[in-house]
N, C-alpha and C positions, 0 to 999 in steps of 0.2 A: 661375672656379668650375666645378667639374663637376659635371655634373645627370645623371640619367638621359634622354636625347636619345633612343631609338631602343629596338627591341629583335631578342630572337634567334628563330626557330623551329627545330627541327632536321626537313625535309622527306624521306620515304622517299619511291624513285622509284614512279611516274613524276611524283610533282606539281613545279612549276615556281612561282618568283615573279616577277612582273612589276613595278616599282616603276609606279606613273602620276606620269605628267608628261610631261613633254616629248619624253621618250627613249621613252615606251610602245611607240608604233608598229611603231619598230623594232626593239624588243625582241621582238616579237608575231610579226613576221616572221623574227624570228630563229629563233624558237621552231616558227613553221611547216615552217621550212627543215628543222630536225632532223628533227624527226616524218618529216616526207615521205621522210629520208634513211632510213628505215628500212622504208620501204612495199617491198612483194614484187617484185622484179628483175623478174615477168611482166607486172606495170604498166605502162602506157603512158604517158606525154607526156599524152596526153589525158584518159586517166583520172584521172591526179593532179593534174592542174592545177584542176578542177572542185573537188575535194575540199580543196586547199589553201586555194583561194580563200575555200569554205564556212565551213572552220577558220579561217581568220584573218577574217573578217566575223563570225561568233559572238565570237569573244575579243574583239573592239575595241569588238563593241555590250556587253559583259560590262561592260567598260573604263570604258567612258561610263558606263553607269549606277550602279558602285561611285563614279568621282570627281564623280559628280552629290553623290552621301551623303559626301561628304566624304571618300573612298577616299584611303587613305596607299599600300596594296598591294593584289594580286588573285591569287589564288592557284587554280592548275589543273593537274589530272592531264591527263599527256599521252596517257592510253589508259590500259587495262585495267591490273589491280595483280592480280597472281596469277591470271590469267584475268578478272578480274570486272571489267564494266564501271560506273565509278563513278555516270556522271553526277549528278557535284558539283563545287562552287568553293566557296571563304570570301575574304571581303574582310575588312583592316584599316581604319578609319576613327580620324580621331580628331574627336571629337563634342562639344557642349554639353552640361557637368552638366544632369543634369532638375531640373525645378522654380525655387525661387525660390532662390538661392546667393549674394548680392550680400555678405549680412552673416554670413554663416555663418564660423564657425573653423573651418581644416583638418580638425581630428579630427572635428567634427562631418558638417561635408560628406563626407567619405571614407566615416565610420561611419553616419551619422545616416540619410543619403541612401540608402544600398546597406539598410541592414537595412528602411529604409521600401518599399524596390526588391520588394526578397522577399515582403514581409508582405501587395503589393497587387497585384503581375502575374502572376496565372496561369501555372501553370508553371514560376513561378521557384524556384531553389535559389542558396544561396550555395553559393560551390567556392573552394578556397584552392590553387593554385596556385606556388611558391617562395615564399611567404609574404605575397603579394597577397591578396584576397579578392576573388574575381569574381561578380556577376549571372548566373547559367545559365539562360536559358529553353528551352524544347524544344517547339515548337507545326509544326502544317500549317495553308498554306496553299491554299484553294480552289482551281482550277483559272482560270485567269486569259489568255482568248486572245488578251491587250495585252499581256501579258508579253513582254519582253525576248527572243528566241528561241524567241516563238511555240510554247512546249509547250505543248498543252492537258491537263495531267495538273496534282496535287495535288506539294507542294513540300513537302520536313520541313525545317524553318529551324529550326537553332539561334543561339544569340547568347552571346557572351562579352561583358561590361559592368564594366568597372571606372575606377579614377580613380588618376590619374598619382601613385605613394605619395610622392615627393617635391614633388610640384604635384597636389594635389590639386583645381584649379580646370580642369585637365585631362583631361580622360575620354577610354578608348578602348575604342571598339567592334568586336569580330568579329561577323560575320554568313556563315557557314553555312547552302549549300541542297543538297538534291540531291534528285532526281527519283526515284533508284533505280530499282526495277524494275517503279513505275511504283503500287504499294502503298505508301502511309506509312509502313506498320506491320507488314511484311515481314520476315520475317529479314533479305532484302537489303538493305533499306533501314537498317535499325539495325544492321545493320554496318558501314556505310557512315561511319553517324553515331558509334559507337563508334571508327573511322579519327580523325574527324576532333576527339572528345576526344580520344584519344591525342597528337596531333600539338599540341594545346592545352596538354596538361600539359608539354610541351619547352619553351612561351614561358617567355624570361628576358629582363629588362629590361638595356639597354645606359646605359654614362652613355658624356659627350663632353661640347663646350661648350655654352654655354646654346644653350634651345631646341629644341623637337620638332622632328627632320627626316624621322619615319618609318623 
């Protein structure tokens, strides 16, 4: 039987995805390698090597903490996008419906759950997407200096929230941050976040055999 299994994004350079698993690692590495392949010819040996190192110790801790939430994928620009430096990432997850779902019917839980979603989280809008209906929130978070990467600045986190339209007993979550330029509420910063709805309305759901593989 075939199920919808996975899905598509379609990514404008410089961002990059990383599956997590097993293969991350080396993926992360892989990914540093390029990067570095393109650092200025005046560069040194010693200069780069520092910086590499920096880049791939940020990505892995990034890593860790998306497959802490249940991270399927982690997704990263690898520098500036038309000059502008992003600092952002969004992870895929795929998460436990909220609330109580044990007795629920499909249409109910897909429907019932998502419209209750909007009506109670601050923030939240529904958004339809190729014919999905998703949870959109749009909130900042405080300045936090245990954070993951030790920024001490305020975070815009968005969230994409929906349920698997042929297994509804499935749910998957994006989660979107970026730092910007260091304002929430910045031009920078909400263009930032306007990237990365853009790159949200490209998700299209994949089928294959049973089974979510991410």
């Amino acid at each position: 039987m075939t199920r919808i299994s996975s899905y598509r994004l379609v990514l404008p350079p410089p961002w990059v995805r990383v599956p997590l698993g097993p293969d991350a690692r080396d993926r992360v590495h892989d990914i540093v390698e390029q990067a570095a392949a393109q650092a200025p010819r005046s560069m040194s040996p010693d200069q780069l090597g520092p910086l590499k190192r920096e880049l791939e110790r940020r990505m892995l801790g990034q890593l860790a903490a998306a497959a802490d939430r249940g991270g399927l994928d982690h997704y990263f620009p690898l520098g500036p996008m038309h000059g502008i430096n992003l600092g952002a990432s969004f992870f895929v997850a795929a998460v436990t419906p909220p609330g109580g779902t044990a007795d629920l019917t499909p249409d109910a839980l897909a429907g019932g759950v998502l419209t209750e979603l909007v009506a109670s989280t601050p923030g939240a809008v529904a958004v339809e997407i190729a014919g999905t209906v998703w949870v959109r929130t749009d909130g900042v978070d405080a300045p936090d200096p245990g954070r993951t990467g030790g920024v001490d600045v305020p975070v815009r986190r968005v969230t994409y929230l929906t349920a698997v339209p042929d297994d509804p007993r499935q749910w998957i979550l994006v989660t979107f941050s970026t730092i910007g330029d260091g304002d929430p509420d910045s031009e920078h910063t909400l263009l930032t976040v306007e990237l990365f709805d853009a790159i949200m309305s490209t998700w299209r759901w994949a089928t294959g055999p049973d089974g979510w593989d991410g």
